[in-house]
Rosetta silent file (secondary structure, phi, psi, omega in degrees, C-alpha in Angstrom):
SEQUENCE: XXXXXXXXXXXXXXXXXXXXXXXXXXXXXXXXXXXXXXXXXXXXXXXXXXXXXXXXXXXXXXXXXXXXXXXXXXXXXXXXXXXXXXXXXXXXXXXXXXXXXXXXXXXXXXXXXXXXXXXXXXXXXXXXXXXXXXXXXXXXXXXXXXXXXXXXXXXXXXXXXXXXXXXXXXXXXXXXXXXXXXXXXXXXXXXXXXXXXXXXXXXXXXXXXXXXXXXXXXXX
SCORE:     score description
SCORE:     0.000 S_00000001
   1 L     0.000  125.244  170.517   14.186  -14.016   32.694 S_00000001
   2 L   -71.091  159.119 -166.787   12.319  -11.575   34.732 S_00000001
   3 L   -94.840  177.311  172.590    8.286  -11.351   34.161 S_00000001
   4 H   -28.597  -42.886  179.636    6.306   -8.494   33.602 S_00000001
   5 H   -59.636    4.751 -168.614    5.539   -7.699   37.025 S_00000001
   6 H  -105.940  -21.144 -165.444    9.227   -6.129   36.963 S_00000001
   7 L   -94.638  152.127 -161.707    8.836   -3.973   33.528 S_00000001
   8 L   -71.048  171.735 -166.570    7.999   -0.369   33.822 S_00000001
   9 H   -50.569  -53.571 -146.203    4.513    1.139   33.234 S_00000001
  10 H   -48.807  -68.039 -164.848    5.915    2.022   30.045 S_00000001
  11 H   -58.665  -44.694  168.541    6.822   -1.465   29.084 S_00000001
  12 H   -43.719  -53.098 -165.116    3.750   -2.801   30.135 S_00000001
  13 H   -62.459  -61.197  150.026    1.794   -0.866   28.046 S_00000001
  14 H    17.452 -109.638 -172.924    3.766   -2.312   25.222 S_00000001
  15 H   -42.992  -46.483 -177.216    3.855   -5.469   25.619 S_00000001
  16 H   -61.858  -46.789 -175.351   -0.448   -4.677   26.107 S_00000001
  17 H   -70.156  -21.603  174.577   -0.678   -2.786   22.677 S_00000001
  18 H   -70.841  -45.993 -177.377    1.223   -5.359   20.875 S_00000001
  19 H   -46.188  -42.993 -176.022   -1.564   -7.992   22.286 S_00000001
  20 H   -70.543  -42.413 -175.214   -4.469   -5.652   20.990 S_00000001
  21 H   -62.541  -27.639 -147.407   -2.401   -5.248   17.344 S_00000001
  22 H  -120.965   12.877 -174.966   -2.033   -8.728   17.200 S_00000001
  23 H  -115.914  -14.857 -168.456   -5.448   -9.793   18.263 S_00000001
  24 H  -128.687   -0.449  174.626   -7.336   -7.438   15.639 S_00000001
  25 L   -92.567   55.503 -157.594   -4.776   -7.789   12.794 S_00000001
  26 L   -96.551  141.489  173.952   -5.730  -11.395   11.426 S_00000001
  27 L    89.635 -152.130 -163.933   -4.446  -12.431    7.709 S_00000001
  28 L   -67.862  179.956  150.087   -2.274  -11.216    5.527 S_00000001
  29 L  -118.896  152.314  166.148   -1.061   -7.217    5.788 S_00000001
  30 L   -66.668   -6.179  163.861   -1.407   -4.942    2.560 S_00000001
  31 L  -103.801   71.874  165.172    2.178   -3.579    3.071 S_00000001
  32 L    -8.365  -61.273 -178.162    4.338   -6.584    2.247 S_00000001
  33 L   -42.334  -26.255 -152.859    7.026   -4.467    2.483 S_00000001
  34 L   -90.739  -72.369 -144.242    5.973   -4.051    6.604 S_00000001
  35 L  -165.856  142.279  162.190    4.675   -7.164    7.849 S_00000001
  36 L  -102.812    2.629  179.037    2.238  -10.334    7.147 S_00000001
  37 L  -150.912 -167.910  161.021    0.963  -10.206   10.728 S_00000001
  38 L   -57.249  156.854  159.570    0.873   -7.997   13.570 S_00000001
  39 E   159.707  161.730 -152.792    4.025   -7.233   15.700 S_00000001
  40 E  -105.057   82.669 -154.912    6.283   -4.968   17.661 S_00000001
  41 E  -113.870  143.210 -167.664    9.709   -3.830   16.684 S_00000001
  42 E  -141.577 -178.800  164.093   12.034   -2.187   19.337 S_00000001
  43 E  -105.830  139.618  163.161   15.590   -1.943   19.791 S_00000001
  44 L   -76.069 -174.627  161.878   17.291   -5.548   21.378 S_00000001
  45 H   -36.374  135.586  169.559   20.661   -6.070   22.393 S_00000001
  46 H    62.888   26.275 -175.342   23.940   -4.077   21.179 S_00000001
  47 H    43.753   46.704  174.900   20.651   -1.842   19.876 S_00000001
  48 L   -95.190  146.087  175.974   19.926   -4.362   17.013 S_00000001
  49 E   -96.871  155.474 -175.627   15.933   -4.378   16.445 S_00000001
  50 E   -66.221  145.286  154.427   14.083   -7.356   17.804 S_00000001
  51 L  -101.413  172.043 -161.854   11.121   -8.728   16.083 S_00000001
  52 L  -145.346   33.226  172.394    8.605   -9.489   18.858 S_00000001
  53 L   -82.348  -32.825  179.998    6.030  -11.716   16.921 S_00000001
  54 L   -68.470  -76.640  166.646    7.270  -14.761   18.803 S_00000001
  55 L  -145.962  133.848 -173.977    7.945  -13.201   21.943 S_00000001
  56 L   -96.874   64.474 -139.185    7.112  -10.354   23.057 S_00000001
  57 L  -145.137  -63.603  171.231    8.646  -10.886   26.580 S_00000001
  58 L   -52.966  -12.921 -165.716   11.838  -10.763   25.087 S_00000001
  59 L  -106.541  -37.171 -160.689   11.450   -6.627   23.830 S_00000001
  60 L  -103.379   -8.208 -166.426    9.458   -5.507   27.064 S_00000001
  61 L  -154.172  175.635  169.069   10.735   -7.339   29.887 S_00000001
  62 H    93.482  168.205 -176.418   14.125   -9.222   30.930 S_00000001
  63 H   -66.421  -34.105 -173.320   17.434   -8.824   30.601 S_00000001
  64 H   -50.557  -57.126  178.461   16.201   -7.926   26.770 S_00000001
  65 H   -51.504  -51.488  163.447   14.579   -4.636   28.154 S_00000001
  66 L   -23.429  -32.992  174.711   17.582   -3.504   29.728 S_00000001
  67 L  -107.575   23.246 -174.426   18.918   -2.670   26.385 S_00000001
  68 L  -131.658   91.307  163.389   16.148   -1.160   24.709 S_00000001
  69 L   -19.652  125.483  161.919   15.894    2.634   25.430 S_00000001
  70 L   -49.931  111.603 -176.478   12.509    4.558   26.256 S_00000001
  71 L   -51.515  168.492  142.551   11.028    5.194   22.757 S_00000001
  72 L  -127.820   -2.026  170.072   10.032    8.448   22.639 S_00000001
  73 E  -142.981  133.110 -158.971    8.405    8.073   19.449 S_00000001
  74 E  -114.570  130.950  159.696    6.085    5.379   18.649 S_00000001
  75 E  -133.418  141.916 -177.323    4.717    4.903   15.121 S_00000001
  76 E   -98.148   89.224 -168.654    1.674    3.094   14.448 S_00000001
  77 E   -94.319  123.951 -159.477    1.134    1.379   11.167 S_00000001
  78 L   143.303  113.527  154.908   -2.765    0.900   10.791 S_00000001
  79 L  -118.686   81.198  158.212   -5.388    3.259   11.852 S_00000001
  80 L  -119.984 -169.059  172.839   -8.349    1.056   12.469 S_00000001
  81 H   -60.497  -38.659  174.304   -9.226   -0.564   15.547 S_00000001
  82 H   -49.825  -55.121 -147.730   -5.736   -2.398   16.572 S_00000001
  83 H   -95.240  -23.031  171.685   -3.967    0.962   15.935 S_00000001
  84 H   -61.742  -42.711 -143.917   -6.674    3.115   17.451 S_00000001
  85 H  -104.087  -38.188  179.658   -6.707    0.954   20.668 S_00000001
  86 H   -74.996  -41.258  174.597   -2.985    0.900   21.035 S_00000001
  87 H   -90.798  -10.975  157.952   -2.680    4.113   21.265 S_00000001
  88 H   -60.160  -60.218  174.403   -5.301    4.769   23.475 S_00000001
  89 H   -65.066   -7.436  147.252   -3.549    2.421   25.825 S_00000001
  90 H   -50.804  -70.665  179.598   -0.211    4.057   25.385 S_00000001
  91 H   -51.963  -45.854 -154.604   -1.822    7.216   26.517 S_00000001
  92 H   -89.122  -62.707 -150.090   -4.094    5.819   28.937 S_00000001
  93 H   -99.081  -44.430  169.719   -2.190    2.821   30.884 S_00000001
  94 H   -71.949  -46.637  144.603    1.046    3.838   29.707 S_00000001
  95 L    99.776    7.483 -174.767    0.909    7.321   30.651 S_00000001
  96 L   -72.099  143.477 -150.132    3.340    8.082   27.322 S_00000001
  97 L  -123.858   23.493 -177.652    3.841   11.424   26.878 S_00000001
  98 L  -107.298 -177.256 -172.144    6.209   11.154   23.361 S_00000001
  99 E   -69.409   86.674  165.621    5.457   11.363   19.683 S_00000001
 100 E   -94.308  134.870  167.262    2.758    8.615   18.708 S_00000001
 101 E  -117.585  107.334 -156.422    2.089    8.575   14.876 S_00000001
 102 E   -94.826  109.592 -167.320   -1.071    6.683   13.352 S_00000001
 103 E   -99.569  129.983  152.162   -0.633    5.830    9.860 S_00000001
 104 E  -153.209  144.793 -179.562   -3.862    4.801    7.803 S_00000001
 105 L   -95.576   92.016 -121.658   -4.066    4.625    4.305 S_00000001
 106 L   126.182  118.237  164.076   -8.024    5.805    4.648 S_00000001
 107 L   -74.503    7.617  179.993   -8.608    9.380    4.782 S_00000001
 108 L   -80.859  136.380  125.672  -11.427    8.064    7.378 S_00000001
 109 L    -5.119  154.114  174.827  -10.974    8.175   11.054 S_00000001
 110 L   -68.839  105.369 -174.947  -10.518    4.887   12.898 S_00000001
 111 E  -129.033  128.082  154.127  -14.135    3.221   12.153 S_00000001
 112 L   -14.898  108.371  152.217  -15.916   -0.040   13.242 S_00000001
 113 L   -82.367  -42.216 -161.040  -16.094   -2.760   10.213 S_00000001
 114 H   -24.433  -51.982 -150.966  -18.042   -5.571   11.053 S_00000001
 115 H   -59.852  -28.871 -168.111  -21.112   -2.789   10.191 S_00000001
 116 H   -64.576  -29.163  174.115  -20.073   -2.148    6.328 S_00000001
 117 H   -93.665  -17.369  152.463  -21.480   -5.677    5.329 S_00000001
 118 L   -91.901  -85.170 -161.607  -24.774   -5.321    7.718 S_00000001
 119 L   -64.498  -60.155 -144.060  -26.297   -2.078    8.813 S_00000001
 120 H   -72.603  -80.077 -145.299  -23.922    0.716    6.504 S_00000001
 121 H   -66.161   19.838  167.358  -24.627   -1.826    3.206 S_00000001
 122 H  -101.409   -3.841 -168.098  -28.295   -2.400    4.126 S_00000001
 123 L    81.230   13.552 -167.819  -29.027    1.605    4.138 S_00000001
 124 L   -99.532  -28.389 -159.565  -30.232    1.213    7.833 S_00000001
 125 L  -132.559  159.574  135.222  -26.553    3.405    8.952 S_00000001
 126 L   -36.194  127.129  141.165  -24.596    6.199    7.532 S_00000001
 127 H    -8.545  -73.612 -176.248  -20.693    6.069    7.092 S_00000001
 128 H   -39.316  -27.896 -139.914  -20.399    8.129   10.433 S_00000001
 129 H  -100.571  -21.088  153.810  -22.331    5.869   12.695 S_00000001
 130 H   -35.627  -26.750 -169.018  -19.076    3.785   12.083 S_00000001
 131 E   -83.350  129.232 -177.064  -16.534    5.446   13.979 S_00000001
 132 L   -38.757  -75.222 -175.156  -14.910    4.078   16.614 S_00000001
 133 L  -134.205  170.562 -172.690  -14.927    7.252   18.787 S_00000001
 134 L   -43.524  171.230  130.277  -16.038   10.727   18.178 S_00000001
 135 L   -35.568  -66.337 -162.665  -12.948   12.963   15.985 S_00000001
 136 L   -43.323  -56.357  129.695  -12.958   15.012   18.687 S_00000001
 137 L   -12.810  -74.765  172.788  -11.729   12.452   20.982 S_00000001
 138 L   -46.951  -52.929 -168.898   -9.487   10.973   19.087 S_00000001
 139 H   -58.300  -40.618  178.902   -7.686   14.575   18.542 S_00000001
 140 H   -52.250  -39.409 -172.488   -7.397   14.380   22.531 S_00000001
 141 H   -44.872  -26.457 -162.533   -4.741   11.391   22.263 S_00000001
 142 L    67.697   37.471 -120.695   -2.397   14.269   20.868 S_00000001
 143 L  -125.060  164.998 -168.864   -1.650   11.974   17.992 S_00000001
 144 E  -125.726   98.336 -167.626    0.464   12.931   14.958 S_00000001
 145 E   -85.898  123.055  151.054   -2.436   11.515   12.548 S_00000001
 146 E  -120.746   86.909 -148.536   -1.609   10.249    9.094 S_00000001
 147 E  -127.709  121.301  157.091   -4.598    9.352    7.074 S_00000001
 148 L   125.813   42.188  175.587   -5.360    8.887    3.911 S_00000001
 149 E  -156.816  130.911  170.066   -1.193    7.887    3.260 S_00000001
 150 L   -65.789   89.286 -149.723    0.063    4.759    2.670 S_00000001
 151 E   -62.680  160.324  166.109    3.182    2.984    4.606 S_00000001
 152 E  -132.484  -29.257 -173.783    5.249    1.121    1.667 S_00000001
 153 E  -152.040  137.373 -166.300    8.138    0.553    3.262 S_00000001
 154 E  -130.756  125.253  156.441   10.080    0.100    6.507 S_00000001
 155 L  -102.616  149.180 -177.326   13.995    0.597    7.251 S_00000001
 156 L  -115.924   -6.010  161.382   14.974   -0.674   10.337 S_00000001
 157 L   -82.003  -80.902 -112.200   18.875    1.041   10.421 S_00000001
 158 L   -93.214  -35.311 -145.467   17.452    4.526    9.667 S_00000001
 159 L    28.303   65.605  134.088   13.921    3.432   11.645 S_00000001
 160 L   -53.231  138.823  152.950   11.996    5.011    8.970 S_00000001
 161 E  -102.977   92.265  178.022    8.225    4.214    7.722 S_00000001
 162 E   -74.543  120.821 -174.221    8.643    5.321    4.279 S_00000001
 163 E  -114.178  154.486  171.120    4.860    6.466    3.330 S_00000001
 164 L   -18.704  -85.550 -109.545    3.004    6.879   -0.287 S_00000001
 165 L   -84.712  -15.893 -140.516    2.912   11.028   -0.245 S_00000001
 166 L   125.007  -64.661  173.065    7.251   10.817    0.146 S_00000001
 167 L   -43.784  156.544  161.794    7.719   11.094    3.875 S_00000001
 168 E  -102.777   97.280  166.810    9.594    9.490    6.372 S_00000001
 169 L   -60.767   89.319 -170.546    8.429    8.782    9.745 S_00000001
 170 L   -77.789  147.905 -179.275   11.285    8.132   12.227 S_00000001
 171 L  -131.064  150.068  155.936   10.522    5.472   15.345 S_00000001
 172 L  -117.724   -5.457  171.197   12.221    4.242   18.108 S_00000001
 173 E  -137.099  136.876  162.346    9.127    1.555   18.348 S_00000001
 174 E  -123.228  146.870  167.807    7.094    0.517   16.108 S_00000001
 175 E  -115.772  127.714  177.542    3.548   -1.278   15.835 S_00000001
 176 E  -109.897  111.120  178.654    2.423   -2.723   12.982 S_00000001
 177 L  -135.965   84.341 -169.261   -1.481   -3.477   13.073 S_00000001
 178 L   -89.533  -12.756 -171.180   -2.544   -3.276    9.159 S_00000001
 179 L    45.326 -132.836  172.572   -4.743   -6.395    9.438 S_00000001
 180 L  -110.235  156.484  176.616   -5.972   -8.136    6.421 S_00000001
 181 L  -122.744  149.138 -178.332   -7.208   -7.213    2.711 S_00000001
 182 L   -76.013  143.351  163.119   -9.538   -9.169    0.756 S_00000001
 183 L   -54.797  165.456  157.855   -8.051  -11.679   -2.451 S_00000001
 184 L  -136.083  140.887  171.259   -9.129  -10.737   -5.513 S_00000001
 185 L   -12.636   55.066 -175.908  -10.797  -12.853   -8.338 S_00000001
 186 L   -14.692  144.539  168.898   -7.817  -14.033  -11.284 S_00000001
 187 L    38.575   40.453  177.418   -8.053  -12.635  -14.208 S_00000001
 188 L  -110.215   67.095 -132.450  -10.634  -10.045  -13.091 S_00000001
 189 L  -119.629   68.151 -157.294   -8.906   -7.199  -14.259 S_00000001
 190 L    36.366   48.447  171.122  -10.860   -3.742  -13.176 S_00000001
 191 L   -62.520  134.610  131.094  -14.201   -5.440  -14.527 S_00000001
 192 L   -13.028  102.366 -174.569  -17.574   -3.660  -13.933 S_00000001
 193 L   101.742  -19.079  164.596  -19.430   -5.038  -11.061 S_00000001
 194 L  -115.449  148.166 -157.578  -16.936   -6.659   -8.923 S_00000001
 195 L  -113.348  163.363  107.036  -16.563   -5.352   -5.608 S_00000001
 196 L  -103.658  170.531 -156.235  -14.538   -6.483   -2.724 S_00000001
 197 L  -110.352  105.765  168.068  -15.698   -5.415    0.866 S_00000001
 198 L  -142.729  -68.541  -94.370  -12.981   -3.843    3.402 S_00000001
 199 L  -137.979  149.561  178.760  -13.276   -0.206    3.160 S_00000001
 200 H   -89.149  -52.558  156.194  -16.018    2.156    4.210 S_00000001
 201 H   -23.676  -84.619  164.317  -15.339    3.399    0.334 S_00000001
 202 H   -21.426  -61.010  160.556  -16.368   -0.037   -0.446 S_00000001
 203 H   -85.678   -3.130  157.455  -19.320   -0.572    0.941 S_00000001
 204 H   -81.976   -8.715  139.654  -21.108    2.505    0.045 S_00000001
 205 H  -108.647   11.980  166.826  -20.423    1.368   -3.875 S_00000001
 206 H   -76.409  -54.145 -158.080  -21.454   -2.103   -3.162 S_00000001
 207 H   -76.079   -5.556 -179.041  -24.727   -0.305   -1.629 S_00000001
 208 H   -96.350  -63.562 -173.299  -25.413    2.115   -5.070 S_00000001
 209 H   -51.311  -25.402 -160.399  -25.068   -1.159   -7.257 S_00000001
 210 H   -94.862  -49.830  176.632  -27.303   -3.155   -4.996 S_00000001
 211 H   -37.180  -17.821 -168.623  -30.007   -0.065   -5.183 S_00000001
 212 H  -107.011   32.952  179.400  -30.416   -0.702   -9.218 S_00000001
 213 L    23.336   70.513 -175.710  -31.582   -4.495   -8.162 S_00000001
 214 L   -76.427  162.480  164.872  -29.014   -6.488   -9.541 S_00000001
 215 L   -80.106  113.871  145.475  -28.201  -10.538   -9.563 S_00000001
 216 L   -91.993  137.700  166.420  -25.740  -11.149   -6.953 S_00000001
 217 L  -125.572  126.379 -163.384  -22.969  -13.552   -6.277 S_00000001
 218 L  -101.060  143.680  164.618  -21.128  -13.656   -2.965 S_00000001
 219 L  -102.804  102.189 -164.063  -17.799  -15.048   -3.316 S_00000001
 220 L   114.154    0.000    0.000  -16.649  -15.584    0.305 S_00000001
């Protein structure tokens, strides 16, 4: 099998954006329907698609590559950092000049987490001071943004994203970088007072309740 050094910028960049999806998407994903981990779907041989969680060698490089057409439209399921970052490196390393589409079910921007359980839910930062890069920036990428709509479902004959509002997204690649959502409690059933933490949403009503100087218990 030929190595990397042989696959086109194009490919490269690939094979690079799947590493960043699959390096920042750890645990479960919240669209069952999609994926439980990160990973890269292209078309393989006789144009069946590949899954590339094993190896992604086989969809970018190789004899494999040979058969797998230049997407021209890349959809991104995720818009946090993995999905932010991939398509920056599409653009940037990759030089691709097609249809990327960034799915987030967050009507936010692509924003920094670590900070909602330190800085944002101590009051020391603002929501904003979160964001990965400026709006403005981001809007440079040329990106076909979809945020605040939820993928539910993926066909892989039609290579559709079916999302929450109705739509359909057509791909000829896809990235999946949705990363993980917190469990929730059994038989905690929209109770008063329990939070879980993911969400910028999230930690700004963990951060009201903690203001009336409550008893806490961290679970986690």
């Amino acid at each position: 099998m030929m190595r990397s050094r042989s696959a086109s910028p194009r490919a490269s960049a690939l094979r690079m954006a799947w590493t960043i999806a699959s390096r920042v998407a750890i645990g479960g994903s919240s669209h069952r329907e999609l994926a439980n981990d990160a990973r890269i779907l292209g078309a393989g041989r006789n144009g069946c698609h590949k899954d590339a969680t094993d190896s992604v060698d086989d969809v970018v490089t190789g004899q494999e590559n040979r058969a797998m057409p230049h997407p021209d439209r890349i959809a991104i399921v995720g818009a946090s950092l993995g999905g932010l970052r991939t398509a920056q490196t599409l653009r940037g390393r990759g030089k691709f000049e097609g249809t990327i589409t960034l799915i987030g079910a967050e009507p936010h921007y692509p924003y920094d987490r670590p900070p909602l359980s330190k800085q944002v839910l101590a009051g020391e930062w603002g929501p904003e001071r979160t964001l990965l890069d400026p709006p403005d920036k981001v809007d440079e990428l040329g990106l076909d943004l979809r945020l605040g709509t939820r993928a539910e479902g993926l066909d892989l004959e039609a290579r559709e994203v079916a999302l929450s509002d109705g739509e359909r997204v057509g791909f000829d690649s896809l990235i999946i970088a949705t990363g993980a959502t917190p469990r929730t409690l059994p038989n905690t059933p929209d109770l008063a007072g329990i939070y879980t933490l993911r969400t910028i949403d999230d930690s700004m009503r963990i951060r009201a309740e903690l203001a009336q100087g409550p008893r806490v218990a961290v679970v986690g």
